[in-house]
LUMMI-308070 format. One line per 3 residues: number of its first residue (from 0); their letters; for each residue x, y, z of N, C-alpha, C, O. Coordinates in steps of 0.2 Angstrom, whole numbers, plus 5000, padded with zeros to 4 digits. Layout:
NUM> A> X:Y:Z:X:Y:Z:X:Y:Z:X:Y:Z  ...
// end
This chain:
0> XXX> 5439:4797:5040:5443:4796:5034:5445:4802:5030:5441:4806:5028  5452:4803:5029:5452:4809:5024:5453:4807:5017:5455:4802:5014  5451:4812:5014:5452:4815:5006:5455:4817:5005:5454:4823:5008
3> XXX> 5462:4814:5001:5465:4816:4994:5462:4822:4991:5457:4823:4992  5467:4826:4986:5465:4830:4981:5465:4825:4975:5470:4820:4974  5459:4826:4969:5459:4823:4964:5465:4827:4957:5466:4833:4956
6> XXX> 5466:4824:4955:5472:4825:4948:5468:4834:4944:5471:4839:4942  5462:4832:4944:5459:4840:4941:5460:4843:4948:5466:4846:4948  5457:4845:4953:5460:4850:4956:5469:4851:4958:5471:4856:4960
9> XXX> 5473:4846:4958:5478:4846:4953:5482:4852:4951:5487:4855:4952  5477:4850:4946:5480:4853:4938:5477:4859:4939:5480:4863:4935  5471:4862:4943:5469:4868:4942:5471:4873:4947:5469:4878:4947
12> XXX> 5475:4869:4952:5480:4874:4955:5484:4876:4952:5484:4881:4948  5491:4870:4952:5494:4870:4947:5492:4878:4939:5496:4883:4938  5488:4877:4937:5487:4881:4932:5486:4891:4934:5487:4896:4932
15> XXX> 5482:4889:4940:5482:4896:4943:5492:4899:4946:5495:4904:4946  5491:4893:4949:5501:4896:4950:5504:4899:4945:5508:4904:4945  5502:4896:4938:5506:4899:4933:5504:4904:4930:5508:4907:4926
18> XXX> 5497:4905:4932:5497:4911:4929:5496:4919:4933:5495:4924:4931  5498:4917:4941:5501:4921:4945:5506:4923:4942:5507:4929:4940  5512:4917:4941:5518:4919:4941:5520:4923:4934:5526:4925:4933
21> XXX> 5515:4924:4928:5516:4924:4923:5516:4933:4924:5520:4937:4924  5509:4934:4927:5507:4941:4932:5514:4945:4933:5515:4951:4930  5516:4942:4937:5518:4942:4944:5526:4945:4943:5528:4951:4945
24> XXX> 5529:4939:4940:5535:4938:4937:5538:4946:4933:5543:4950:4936  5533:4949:4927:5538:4955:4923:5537:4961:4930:5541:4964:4932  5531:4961:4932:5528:4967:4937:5535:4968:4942:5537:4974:4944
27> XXX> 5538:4960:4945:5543:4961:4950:5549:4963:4946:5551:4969:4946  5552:4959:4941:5556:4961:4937:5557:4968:4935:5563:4971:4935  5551:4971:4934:5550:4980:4932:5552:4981:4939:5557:4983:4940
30> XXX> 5548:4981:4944:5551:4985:4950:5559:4984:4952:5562:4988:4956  5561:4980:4949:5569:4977:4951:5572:4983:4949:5574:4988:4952  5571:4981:4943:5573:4985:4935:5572:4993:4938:5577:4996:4936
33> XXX> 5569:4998:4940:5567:5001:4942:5569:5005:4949:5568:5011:4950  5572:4999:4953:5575:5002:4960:5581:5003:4959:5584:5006:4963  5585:4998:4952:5591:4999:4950:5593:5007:4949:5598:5010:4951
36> XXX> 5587:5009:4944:5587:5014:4940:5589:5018:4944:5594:5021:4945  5582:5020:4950:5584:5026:4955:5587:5025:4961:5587:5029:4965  5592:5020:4960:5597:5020:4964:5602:5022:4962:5606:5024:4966
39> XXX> 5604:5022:4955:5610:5024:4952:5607:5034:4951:5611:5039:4949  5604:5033:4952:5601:5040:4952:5601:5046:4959:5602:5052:4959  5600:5041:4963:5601:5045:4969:5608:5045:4971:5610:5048:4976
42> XXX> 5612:5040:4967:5617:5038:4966:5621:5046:4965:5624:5050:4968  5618:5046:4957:5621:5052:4955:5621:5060:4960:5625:5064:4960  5614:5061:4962:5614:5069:4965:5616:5066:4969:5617:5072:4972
45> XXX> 5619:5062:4974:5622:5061:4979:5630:5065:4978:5633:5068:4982  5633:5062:4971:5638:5066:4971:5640:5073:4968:5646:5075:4968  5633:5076:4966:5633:5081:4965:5633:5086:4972:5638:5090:4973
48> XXX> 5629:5086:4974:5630:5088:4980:5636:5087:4985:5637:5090:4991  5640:5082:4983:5647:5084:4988:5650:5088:4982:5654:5092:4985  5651:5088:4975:5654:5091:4971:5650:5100:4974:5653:5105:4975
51> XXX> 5644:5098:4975:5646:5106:4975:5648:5109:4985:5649:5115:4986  5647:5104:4989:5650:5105:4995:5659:5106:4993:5663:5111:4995  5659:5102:4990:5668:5105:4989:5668:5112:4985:5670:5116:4989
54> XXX> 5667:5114:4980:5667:5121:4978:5667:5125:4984:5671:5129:4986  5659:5123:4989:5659:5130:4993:5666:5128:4999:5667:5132:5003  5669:5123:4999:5676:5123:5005:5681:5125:5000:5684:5131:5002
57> XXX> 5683:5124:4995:5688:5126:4990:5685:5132:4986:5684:5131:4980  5684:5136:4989:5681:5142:4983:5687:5146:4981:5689:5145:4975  5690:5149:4987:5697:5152:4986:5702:5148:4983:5707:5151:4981
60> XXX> 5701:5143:4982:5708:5141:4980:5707:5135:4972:5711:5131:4969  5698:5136:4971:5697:5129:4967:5701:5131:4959:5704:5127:4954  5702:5138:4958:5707:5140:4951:5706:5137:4945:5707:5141:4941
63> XXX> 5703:5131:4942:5700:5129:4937:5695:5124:4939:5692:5123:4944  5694:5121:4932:5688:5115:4931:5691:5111:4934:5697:5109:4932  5687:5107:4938:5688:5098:4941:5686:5096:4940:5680:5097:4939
66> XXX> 5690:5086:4934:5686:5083:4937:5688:5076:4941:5694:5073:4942  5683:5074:4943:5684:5069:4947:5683:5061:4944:5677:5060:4942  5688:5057:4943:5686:5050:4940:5683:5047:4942:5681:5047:4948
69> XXX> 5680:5041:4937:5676:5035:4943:5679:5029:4935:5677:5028:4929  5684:5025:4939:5685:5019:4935:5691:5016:4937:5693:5019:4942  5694:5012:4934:5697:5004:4938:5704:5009:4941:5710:5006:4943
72> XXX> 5703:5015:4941:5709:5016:4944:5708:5022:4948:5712:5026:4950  5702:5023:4947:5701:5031:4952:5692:5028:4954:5688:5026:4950  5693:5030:4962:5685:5031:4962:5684:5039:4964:5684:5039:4971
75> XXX> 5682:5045:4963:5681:5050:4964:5686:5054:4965:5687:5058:4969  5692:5052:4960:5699:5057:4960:5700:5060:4954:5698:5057:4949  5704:5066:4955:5707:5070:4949:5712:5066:4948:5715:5064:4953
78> XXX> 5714:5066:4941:5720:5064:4938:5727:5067:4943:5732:5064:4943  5726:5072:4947:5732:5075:4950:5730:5073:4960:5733:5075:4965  5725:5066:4960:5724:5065:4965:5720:5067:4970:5719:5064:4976
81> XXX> 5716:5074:4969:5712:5077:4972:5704:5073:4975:5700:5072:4971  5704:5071:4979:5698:5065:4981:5690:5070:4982:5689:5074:4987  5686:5068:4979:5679:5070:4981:5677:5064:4986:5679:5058:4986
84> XXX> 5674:5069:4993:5672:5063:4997:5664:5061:4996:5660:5066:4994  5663:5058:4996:5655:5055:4997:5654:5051:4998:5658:5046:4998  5645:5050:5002:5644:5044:5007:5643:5038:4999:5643:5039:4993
87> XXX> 5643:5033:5002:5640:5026:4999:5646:5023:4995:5652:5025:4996  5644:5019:4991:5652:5016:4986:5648:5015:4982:5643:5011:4982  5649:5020:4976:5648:5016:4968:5655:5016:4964:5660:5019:4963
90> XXX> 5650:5009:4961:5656:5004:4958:5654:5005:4950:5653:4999:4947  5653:5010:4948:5651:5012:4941:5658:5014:4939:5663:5012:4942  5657:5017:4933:5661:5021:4930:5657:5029:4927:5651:5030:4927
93> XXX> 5662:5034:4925:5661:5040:4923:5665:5045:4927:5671:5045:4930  5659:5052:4928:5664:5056:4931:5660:5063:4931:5655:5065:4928  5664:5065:4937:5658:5072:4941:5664:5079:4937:5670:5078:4936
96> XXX> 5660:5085:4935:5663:5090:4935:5661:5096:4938:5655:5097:4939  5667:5101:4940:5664:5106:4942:5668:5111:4940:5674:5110:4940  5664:5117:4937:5667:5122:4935:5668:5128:4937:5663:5131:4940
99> XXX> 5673:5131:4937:5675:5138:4940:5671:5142:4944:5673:5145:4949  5665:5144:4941:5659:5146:4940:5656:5143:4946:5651:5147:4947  5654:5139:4949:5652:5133:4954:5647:5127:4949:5645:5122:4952
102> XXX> 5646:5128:4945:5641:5123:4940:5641:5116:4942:5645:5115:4947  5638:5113:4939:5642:5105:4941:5638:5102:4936:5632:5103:4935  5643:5097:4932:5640:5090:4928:5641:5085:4930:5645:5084:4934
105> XXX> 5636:5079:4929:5639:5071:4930:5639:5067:4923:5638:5069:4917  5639:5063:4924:5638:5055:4919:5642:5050:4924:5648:5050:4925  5637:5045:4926:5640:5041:4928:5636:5034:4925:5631:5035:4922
108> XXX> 5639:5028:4925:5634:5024:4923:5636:5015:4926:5642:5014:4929  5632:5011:4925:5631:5005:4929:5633:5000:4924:5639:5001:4921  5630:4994:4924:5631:4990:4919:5624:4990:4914:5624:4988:4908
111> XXX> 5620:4992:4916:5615:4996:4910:5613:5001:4909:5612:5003:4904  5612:5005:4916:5608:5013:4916:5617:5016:4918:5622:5013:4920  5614:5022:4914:5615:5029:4914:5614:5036:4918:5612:5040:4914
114> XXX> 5615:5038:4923:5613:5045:4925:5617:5051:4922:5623:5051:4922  5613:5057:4919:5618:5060:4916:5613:5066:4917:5606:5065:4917  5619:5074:4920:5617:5080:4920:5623:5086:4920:5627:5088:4923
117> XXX> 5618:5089:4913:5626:5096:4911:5622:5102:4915:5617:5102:4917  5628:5105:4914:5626:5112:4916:5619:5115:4915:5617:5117:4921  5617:5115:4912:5609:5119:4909:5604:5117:4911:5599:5120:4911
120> XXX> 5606:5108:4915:5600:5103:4915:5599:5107:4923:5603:5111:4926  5594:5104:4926:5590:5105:4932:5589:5099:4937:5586:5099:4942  5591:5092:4931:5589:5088:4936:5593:5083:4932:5595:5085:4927
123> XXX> 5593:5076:4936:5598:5070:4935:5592:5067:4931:5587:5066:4934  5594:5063:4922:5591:5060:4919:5594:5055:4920:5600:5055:4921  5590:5047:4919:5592:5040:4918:5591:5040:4911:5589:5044:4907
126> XXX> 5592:5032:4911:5591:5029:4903:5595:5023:4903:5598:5021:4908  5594:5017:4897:5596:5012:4898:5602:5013:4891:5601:5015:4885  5610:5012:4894:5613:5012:4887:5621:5015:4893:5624:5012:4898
129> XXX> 5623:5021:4888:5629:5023:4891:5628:5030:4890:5623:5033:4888  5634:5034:4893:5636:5039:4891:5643:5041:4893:5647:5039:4897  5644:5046:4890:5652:5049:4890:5654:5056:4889:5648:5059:4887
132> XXX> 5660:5062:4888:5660:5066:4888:5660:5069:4882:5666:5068:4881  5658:5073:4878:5660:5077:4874:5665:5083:4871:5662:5088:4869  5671:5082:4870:5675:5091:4871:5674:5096:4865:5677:5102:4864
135> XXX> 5670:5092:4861:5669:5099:4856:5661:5102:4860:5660:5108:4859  5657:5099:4862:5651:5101:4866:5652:5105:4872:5649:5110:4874  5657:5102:4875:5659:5102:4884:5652:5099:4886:5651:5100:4892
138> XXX> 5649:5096:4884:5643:5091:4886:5643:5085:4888:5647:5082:4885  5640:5083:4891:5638:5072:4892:5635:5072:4886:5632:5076:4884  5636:5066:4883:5629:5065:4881:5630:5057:4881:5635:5054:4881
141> XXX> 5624:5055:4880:5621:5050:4882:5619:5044:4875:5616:5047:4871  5620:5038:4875:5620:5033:4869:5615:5027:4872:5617:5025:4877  5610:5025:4870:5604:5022:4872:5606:5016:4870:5609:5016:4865
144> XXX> 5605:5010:4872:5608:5005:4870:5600:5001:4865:5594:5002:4864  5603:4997:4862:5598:4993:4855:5597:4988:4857:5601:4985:4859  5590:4986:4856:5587:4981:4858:5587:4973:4854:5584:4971:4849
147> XXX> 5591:4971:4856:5591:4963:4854:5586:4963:4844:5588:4962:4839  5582:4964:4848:5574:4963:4843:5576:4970:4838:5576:4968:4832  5577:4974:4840:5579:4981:4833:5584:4978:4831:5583:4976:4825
150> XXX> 5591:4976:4832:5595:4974:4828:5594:4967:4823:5597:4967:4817  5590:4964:4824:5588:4956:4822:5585:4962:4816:5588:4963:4811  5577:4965:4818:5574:4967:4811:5578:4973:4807:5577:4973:4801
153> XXX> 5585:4978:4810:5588:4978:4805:5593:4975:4801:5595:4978:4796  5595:4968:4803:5598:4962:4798:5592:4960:4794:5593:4960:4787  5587:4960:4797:5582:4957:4792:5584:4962:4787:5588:4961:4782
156> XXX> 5581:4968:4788:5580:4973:4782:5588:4974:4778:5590:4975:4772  5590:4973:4781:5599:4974:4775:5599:4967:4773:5602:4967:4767  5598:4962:4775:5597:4955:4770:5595:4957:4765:5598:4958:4760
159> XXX> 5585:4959:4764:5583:4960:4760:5584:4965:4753:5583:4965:4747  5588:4971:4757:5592:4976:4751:5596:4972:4748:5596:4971:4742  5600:4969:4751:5606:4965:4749:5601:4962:4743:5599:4964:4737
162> XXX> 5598:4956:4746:5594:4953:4740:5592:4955:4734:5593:4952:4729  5589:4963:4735:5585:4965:4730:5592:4969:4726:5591:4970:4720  5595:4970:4728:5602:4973:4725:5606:4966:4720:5610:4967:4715
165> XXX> 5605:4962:4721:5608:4956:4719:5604:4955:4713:5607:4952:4708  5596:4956:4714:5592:4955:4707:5594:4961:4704:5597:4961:4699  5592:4967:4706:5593:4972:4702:5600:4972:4697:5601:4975:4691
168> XXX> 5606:4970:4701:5612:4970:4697:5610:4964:4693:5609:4965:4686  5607:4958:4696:5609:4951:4688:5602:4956:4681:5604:4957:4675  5597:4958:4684:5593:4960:4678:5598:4967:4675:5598:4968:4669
171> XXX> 5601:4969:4679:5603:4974:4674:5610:4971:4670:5611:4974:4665  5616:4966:4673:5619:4963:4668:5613:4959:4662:5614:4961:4656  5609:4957:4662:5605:4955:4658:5603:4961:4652:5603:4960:4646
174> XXX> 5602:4966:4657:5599:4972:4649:5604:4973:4646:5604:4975:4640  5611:4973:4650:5615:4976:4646:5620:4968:4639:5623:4969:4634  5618:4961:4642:5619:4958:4635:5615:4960:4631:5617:4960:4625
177> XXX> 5607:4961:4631:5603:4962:4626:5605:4968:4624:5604:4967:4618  5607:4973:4625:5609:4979:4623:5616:4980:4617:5618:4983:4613  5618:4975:4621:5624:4972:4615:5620:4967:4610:5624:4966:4605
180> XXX> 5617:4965:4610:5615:4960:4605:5611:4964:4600:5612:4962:4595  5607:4969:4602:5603:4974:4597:5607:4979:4595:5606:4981:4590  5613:4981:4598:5620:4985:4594:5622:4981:4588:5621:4983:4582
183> XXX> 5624:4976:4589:5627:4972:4584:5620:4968:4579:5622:4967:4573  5615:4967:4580:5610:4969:4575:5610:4975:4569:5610:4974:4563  5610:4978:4573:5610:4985:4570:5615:4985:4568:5616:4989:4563
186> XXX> 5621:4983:4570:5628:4985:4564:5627:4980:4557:5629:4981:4552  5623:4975:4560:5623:4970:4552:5619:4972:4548:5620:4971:4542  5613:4976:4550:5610:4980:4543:5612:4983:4544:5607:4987:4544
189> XXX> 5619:4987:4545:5621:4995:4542:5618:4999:4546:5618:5005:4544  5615:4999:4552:5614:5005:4556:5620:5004:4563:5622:4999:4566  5623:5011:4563:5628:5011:4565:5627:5017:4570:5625:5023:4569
192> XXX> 5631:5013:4578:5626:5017:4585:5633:5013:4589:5636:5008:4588  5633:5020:4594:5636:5019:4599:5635:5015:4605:5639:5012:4608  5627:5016:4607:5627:5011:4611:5623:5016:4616:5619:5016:4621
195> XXX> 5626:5022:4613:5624:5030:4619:5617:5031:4617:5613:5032:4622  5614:5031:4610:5609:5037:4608:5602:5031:4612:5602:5024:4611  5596:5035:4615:5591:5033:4615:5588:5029:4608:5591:5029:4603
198> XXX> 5580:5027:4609:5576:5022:4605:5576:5027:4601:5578:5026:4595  5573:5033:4603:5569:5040:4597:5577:5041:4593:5576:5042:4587  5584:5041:4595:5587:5045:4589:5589:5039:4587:5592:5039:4582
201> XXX> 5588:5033:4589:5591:5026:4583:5586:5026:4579:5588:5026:4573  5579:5027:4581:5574:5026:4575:5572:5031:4570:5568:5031:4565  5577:5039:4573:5578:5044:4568:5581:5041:4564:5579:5041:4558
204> XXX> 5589:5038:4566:5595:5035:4563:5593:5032:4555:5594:5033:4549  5589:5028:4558:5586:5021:4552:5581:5026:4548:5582:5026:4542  5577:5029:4550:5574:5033:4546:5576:5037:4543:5574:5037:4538
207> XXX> 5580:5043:4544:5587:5044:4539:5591:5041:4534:5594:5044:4530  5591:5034:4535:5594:5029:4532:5586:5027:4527:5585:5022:4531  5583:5027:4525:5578:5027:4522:5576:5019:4522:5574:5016:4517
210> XXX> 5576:5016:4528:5575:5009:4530:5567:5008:4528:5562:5011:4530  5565:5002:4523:5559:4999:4526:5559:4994:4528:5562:4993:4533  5555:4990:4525:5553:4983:4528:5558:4980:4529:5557:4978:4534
213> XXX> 5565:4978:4528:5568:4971:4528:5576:4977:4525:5577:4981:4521  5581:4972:4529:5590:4976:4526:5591:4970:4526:5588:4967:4530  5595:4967:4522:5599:4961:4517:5605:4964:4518:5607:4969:4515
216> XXX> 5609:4960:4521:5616:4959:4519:5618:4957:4514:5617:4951:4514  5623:4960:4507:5621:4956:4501:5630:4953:4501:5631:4947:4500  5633:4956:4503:5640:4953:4504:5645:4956:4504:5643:4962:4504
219> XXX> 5651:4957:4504:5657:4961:4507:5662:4961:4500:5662:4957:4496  5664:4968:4500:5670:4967:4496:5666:4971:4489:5660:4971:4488  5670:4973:4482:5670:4975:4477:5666:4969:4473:5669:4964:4473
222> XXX> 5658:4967:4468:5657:4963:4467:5650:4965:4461:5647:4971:4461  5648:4962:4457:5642:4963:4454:5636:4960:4459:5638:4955:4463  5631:4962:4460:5627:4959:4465:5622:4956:4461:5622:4960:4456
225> XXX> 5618:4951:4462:5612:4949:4455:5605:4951:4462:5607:4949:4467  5600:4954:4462:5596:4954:4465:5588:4954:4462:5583:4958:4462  5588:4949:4459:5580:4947:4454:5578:4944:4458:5571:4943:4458
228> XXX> 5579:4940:4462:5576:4935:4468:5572:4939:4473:5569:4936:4477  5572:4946:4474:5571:4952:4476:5564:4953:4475:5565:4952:4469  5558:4955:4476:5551:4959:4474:5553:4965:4476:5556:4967:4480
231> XXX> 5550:4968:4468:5551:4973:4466:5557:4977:4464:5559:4983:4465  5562:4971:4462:5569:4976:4462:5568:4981:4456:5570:4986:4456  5564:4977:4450:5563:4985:4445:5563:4992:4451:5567:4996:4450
234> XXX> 5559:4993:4455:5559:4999:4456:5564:5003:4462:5565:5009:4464  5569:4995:4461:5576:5000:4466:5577:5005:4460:5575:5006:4454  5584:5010:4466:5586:5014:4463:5594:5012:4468:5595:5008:4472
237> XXX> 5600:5017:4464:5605:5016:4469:5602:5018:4477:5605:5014:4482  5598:5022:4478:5598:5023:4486:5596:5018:4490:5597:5017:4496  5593:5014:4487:5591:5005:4490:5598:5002:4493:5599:4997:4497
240> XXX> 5602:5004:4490:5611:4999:4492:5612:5004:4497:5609:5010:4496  5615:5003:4502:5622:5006:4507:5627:5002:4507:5626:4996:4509  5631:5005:4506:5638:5002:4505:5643:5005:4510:5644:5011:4510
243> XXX> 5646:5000:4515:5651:5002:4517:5659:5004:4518:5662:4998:4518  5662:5009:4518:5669:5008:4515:5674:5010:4519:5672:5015:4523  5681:5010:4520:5686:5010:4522:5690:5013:4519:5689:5014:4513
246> XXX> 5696:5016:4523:5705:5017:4522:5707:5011:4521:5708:5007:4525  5711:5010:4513:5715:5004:4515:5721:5005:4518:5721:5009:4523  5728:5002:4515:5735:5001:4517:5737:5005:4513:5736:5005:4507
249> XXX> 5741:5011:4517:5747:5018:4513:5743:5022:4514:5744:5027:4510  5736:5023:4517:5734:5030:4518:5737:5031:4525:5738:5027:4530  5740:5040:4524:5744:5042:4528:5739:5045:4534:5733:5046:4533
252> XXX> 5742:5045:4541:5737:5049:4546:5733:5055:4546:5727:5057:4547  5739:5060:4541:5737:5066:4540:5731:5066:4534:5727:5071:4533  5731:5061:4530:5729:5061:4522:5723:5055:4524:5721:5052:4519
255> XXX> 5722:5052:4529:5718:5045:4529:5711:5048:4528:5709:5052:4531  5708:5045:4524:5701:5048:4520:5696:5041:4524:5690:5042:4524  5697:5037:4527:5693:5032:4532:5686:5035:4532:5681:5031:4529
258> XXX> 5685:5041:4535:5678:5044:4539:5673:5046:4531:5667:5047:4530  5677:5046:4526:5671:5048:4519:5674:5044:4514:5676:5047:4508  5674:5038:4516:5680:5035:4511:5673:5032:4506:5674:5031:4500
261> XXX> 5668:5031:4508:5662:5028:4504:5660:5033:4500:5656:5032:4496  5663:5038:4501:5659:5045:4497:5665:5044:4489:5664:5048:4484  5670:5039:4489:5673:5036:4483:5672:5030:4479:5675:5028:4474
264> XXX> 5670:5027:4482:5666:5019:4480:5662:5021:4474:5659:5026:4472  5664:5015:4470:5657:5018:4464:5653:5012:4465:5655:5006:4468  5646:5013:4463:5638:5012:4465:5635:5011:4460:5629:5014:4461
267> XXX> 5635:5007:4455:5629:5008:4451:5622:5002:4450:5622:4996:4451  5617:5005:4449:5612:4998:4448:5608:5000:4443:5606:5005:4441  5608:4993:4440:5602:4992:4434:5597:4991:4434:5597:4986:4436
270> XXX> 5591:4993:4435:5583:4993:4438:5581:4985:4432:5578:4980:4433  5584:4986:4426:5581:4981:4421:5584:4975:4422:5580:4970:4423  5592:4974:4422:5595:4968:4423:5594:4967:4431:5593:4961:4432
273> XXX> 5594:4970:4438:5593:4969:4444:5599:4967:4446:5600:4963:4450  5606:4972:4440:5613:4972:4446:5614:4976:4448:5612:4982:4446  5619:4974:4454:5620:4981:4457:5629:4981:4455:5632:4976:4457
276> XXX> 5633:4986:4453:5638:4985:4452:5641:4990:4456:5639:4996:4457  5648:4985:4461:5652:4989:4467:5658:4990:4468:5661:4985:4469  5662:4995:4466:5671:4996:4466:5671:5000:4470:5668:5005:4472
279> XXX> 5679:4998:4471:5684:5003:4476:5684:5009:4474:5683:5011:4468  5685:5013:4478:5687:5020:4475:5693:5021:4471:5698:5018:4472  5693:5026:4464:5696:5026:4463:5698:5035:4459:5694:5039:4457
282> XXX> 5704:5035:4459:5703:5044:4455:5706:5043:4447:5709:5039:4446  5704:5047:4442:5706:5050:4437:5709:5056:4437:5707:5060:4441  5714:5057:4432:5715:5063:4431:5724:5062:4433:5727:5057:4431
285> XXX> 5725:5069:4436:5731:5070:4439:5732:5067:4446:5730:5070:4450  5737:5061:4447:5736:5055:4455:5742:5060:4460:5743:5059:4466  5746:5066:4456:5752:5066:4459:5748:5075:4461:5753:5079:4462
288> XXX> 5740:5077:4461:5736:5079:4463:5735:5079:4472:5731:5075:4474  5737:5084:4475:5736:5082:4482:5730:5078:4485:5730:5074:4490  5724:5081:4480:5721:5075:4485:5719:5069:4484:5719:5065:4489
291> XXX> 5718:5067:4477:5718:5061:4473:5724:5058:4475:5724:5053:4478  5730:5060:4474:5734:5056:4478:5732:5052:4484:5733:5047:4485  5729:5055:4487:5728:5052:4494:5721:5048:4495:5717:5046:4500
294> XXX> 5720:5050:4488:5711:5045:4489:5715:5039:4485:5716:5033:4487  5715:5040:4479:5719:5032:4473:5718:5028:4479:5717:5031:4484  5716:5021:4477:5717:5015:4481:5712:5014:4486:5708:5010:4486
297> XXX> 5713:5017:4490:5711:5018:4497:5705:5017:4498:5705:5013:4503  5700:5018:4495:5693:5017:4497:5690:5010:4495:5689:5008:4489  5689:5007:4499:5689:4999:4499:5683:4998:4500:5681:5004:4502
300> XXX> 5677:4993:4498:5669:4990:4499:5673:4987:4505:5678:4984:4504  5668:4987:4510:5668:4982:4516:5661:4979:4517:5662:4973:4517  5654:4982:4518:5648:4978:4516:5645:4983:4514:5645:4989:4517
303> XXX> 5641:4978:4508:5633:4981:4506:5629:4977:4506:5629:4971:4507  5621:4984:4508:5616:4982:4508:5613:4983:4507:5612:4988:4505  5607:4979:4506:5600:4979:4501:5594:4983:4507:5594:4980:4513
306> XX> 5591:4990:4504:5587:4990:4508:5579:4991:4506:5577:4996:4504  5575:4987:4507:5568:4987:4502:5564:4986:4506:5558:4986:4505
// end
């Protein structure tokens, strides 16, 4: 009576087959890949070798550089029709050169390898990719082709700049409203900034401005100010106020006092009552005086400040 094979031995052929084929598969694949290669290579010195058989029959008459084509409309001809003969058929593309001198280049290529050989070289290189002619070199040179897998991780990687370029702009739109919010800060207590100077010259700025603890906006315009609500106002003095002031209407461009128009404001404060009293500028004397003329009026309060 015979026996059957049982479901395990089976399976455990079965599993050795596959791991022949697992073997088996890239090693055949590689030798495929590989007789391609030096096929396209024996490929090439094969027409090297008729390129330089033609030189030695056309010496007397070769007169310049040859080249001979290889593509959908020449297979081993000169553009003026001159035919390289050689054994076998390739169905590549590229092209053999021969120079005056007897030299000889090639580049010729498949659907993935490449053979390529200049004057200088000594032997026919392969590669996987292309190549083509050069006329600012008078060289081949050769272009490697990119591998599925290197393209994928360089999208990765330019996603990721892209990313981080997309944080780095939203954070830096961010610093820059905070930067406007602390400009305008700074202009309601009377610190007055471009927007250009660093930390160290705004906190010169303020301390020049003899800033302490706390600046009060007291209010805008020419006005008596009451500030006993204040600690410590006995020991204000005027330097505790800054007072903002303008050009008004009918100062001339040449004559506009704008840039030191506070420097006519009058200022005065009471330490005992805790007012502060604020007027426009104004001149005495003679108005029809070149420069009083053109201060009269003009110097307006826009705001004062309490600084203590």
């Amino acid at each position: 009576m015979k026996k059957g094979f049982t479901l395990i031995e089976l399976l455990a052929v079965i599993v050795i087959l596959a791991l022949i084929a697992l073997i088996s598969v890239p090693m055949i694949l590689g030798i495929i890949e590989k007789v391609k290669k030096g096929a396209l290579e024996a490929t090439a010195n094969g027409l090297l070798e008729s390129a330089t058989l033609y030189y030695a029959k056309n010496l007397s008459t070769i007169g310049e550089n040859k080249v001979f084509l290889f593509d959908e409309t020449h297979d081993g001809e000169t553009t003026d029709n001159i035919k390289l003969t050689y054994k076998g058929n390739f169905k590549g593309t590229g092209s053999v050169r021969i120079y005056k001198d007897g030299k000889t280049a090639i580049c010729i290529q498949d659907e993935k390898y490449y053979a390529i050989k200049n004057i200088n070289n000594t032997k026919v290189t392969t590669g996987t990719g292309t190549c083509s002619y050069d006329e600012a070199t008078n060289t081949y040179l050769s272009v490697n082709l990119v591998s599925q897998e290197l393209v994928d991780n360089l999208q990765e990687q330019l996603d990721n700049l892209q990313s981080n370029y997309n944080e780095l702009q939203s954070n830096y739109d961010s610093l820059l409203a905070e930067k406007q919010t602390v400009i305008t800060s700074l202009s309601n207590k009377g610190v007055s900034t471009t927007g250009t100077e660093t930390l160290t010259e705004i906190a010169a700025k303020i301390d020049a401005m003899a800033i302490g603890k706390q600046v009060v906006l007291l209010g805008t315009g020419p006005a008596t100010y009451d500030v006993t609500s204040y600690p410590g106002y006995q020991s204000f003095t005027a330097s505790n106020f800054i007072v903002e002031g303008y050009s008004g209407a009918g100062a001339t461009a040449d004559h506009n006092r704008g840039a030191s128009a506070t420097a006519y404001i009058g200022k005065t404060y009471n330490a005992t009552t805790g007012k502060l009293t604020v007027t426009n500028g104004s001149a005495s004397g003679d108005v029809s005086n070149s420069v009083l003329k053109y201060i009269y009026g003009y110097a307006h309060v826009n705001k004062v400040y309490l600084v203590y």
